[in-house]
Chimera marker file (.cmm) of the C-alpha trace (Angstrom):
<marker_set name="trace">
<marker id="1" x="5.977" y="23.935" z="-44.098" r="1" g="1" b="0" radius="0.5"/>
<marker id="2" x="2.558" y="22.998" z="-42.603" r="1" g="1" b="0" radius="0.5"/>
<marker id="3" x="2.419" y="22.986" z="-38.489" r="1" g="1" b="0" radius="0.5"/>
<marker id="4" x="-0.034" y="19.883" z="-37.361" r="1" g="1" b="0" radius="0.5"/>
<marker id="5" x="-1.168" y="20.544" z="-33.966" r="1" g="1" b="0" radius="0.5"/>
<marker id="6" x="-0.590" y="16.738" z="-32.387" r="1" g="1" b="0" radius="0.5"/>
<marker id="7" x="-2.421" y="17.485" z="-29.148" r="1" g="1" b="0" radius="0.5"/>
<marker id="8" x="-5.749" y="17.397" z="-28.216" r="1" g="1" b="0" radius="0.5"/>
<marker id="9" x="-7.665" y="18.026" z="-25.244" r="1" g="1" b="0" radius="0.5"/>
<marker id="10" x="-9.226" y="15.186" z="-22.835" r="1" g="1" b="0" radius="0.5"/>
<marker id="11" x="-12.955" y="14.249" z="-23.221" r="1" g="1" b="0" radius="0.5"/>
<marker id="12" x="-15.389" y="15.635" z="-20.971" r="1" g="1" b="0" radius="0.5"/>
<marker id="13" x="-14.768" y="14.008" z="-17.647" r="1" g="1" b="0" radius="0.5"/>
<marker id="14" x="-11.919" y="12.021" z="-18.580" r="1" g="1" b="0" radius="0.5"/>
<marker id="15" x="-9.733" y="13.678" z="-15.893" r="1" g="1" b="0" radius="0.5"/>
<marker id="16" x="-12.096" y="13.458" z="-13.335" r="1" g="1" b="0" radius="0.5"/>
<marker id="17" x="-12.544" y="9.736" z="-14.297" r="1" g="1" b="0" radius="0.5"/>
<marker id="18" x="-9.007" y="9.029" z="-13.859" r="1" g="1" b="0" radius="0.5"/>
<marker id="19" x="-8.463" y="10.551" z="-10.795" r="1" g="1" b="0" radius="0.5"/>
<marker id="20" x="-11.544" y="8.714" z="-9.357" r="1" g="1" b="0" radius="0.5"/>
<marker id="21" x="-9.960" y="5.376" z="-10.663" r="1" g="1" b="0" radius="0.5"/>
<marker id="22" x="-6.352" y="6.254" z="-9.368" r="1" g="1" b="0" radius="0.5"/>
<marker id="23" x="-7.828" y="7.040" z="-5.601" r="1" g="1" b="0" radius="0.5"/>
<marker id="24" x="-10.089" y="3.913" z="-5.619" r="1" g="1" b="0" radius="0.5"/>
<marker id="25" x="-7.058" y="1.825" z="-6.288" r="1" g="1" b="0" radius="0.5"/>
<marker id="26" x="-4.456" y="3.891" z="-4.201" r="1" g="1" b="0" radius="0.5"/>
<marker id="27" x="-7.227" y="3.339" z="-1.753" r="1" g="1" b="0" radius="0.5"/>
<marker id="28" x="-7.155" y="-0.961" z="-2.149" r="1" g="1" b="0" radius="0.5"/>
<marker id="29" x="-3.673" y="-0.349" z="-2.517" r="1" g="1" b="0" radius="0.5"/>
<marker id="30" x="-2.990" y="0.963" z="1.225" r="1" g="1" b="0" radius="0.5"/>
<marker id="31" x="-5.965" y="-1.656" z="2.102" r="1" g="1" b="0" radius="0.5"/>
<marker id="32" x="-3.868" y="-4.354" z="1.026" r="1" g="1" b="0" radius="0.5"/>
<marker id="33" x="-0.867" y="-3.109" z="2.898" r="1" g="1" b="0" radius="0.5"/>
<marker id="34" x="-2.406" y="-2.527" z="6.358" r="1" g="1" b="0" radius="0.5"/>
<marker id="35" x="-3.815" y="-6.274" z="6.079" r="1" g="1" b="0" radius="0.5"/>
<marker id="36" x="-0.385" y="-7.560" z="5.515" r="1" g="1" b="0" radius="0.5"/>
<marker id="37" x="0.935" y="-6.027" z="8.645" r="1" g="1" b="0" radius="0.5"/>
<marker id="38" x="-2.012" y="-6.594" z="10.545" r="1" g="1" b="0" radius="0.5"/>
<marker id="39" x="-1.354" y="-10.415" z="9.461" r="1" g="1" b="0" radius="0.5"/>
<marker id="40" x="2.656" y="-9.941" z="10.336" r="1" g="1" b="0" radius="0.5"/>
<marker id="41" x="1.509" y="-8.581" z="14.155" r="1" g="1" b="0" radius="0.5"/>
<marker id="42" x="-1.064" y="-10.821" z="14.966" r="1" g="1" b="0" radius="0.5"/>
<marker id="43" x="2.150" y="-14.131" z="13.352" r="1" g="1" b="0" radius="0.5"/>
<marker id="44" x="4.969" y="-12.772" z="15.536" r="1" g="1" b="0" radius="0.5"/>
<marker id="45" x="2.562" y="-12.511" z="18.747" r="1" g="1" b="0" radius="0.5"/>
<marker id="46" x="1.590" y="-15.551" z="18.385" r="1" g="1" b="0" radius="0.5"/>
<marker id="47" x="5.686" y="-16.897" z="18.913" r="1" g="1" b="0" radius="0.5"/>
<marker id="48" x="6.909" y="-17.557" z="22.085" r="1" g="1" b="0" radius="0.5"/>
<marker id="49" x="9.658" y="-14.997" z="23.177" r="1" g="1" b="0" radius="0.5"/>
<marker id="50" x="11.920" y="-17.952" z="22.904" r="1" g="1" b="0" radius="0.5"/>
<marker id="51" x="11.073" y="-18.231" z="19.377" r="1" g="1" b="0" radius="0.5"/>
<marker id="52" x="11.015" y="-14.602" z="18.951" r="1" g="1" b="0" radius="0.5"/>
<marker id="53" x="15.015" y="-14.377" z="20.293" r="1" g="1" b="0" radius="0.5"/>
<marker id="54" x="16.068" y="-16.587" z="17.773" r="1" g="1" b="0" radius="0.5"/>
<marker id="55" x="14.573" y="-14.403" z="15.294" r="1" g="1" b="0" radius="0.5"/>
<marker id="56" x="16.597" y="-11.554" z="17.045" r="1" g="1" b="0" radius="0.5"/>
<marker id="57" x="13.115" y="-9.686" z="18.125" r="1" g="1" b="0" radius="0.5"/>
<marker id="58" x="11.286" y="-9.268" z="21.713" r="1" g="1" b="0" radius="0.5"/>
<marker id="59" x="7.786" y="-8.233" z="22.021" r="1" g="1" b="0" radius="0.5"/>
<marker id="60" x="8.433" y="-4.979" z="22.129" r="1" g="1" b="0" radius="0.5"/>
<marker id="61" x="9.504" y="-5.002" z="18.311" r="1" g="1" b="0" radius="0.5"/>
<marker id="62" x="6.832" y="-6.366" z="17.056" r="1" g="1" b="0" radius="0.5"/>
<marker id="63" x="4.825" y="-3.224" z="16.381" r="1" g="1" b="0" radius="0.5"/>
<marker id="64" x="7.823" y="-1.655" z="15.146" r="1" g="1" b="0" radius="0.5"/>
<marker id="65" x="8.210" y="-4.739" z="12.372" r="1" g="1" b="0" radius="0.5"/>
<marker id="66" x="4.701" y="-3.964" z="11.348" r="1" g="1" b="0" radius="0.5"/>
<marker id="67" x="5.439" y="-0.446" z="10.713" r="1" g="1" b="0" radius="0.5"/>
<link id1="1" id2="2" r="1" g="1" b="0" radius="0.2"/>
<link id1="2" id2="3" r="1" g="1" b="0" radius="0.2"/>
<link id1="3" id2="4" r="1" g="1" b="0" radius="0.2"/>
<link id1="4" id2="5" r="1" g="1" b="0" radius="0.2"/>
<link id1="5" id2="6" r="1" g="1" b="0" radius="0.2"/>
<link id1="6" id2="7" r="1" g="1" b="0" radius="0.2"/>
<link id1="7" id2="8" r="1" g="1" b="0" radius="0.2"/>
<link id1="8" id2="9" r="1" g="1" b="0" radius="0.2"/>
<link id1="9" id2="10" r="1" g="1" b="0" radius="0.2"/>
<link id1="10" id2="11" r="1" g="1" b="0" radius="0.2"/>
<link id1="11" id2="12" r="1" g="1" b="0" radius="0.2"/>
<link id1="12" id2="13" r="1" g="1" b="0" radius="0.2"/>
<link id1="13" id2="14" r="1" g="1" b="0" radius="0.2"/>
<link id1="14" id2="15" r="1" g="1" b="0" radius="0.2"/>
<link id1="15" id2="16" r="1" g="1" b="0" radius="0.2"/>
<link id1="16" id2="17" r="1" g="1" b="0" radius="0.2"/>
<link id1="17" id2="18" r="1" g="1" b="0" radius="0.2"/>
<link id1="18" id2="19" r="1" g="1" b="0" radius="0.2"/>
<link id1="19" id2="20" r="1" g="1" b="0" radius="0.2"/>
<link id1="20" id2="21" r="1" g="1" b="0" radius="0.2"/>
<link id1="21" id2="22" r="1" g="1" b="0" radius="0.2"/>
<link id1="22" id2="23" r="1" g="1" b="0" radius="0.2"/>
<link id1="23" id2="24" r="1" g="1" b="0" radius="0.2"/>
<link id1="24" id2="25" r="1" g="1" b="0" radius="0.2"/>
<link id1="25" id2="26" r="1" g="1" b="0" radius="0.2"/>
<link id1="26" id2="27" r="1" g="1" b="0" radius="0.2"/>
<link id1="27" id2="28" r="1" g="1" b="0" radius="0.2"/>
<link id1="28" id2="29" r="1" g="1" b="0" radius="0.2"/>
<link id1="29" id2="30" r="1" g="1" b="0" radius="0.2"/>
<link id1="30" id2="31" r="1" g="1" b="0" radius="0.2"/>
<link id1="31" id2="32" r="1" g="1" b="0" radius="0.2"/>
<link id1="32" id2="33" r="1" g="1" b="0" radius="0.2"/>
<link id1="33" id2="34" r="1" g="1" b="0" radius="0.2"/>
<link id1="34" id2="35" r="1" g="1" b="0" radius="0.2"/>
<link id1="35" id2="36" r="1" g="1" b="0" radius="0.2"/>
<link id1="36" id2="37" r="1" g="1" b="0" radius="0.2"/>
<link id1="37" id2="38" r="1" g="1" b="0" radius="0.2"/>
<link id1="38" id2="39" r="1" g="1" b="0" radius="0.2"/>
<link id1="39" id2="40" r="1" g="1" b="0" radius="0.2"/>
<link id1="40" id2="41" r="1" g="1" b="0" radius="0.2"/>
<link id1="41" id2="42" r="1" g="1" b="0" radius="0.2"/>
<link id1="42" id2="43" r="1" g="1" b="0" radius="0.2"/>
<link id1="43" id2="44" r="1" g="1" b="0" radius="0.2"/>
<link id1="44" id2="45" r="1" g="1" b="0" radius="0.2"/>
<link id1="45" id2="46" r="1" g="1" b="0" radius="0.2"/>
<link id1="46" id2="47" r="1" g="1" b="0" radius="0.2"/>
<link id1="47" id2="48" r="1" g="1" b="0" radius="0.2"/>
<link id1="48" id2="49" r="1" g="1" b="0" radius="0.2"/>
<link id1="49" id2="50" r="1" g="1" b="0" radius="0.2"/>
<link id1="50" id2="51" r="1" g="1" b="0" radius="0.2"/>
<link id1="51" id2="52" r="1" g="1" b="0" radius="0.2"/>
<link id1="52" id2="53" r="1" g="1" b="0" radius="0.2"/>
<link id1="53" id2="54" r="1" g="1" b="0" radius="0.2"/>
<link id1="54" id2="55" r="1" g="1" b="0" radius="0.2"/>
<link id1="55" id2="56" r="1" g="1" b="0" radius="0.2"/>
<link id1="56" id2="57" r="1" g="1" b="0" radius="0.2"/>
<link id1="57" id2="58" r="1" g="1" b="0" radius="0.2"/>
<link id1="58" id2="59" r="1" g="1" b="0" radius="0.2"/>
<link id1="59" id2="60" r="1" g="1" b="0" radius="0.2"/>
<link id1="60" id2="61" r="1" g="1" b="0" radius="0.2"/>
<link id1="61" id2="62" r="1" g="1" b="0" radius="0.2"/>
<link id1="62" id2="63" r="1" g="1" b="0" radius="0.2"/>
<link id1="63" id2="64" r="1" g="1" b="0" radius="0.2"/>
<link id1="64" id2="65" r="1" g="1" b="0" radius="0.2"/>
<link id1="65" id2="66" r="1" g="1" b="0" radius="0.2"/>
<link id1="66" id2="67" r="1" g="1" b="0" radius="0.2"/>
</marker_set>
């Protein structure tokens, strides 16, 4: 019975190629996040606090919600 070695190793660089790729889009990836809260915090101050009790939040929440 003949053994066929089914692994081979990455190209030169290929590694270090992917790992580049990976951080650039973890990177857009927490980007995107922090703009959505940032967009969130800026919505709720906006509200009145009358508008913010009948959401069930004071002001004092709102950097929690962000979070």
């Amino acid at each position: 019975m003949a053994a066929v070695e089914t692994t081979r190793p990455a190209p030169f660089g290929a590694i270090t190629t992917y790992r580049a790729i990976n951080g650039i889009g973890s990177a857009f990836s927490l980007l995107v996040s922090w703009n959505d809260r940032r967009i969130t915090r800026n919505a709720l101050s906006k509200l009145s606090d009358h508008e913010l009790d009948d959401i069930g939040l004071c002001r004092a929440d709102i950097d929690q919600v962000g979070r």
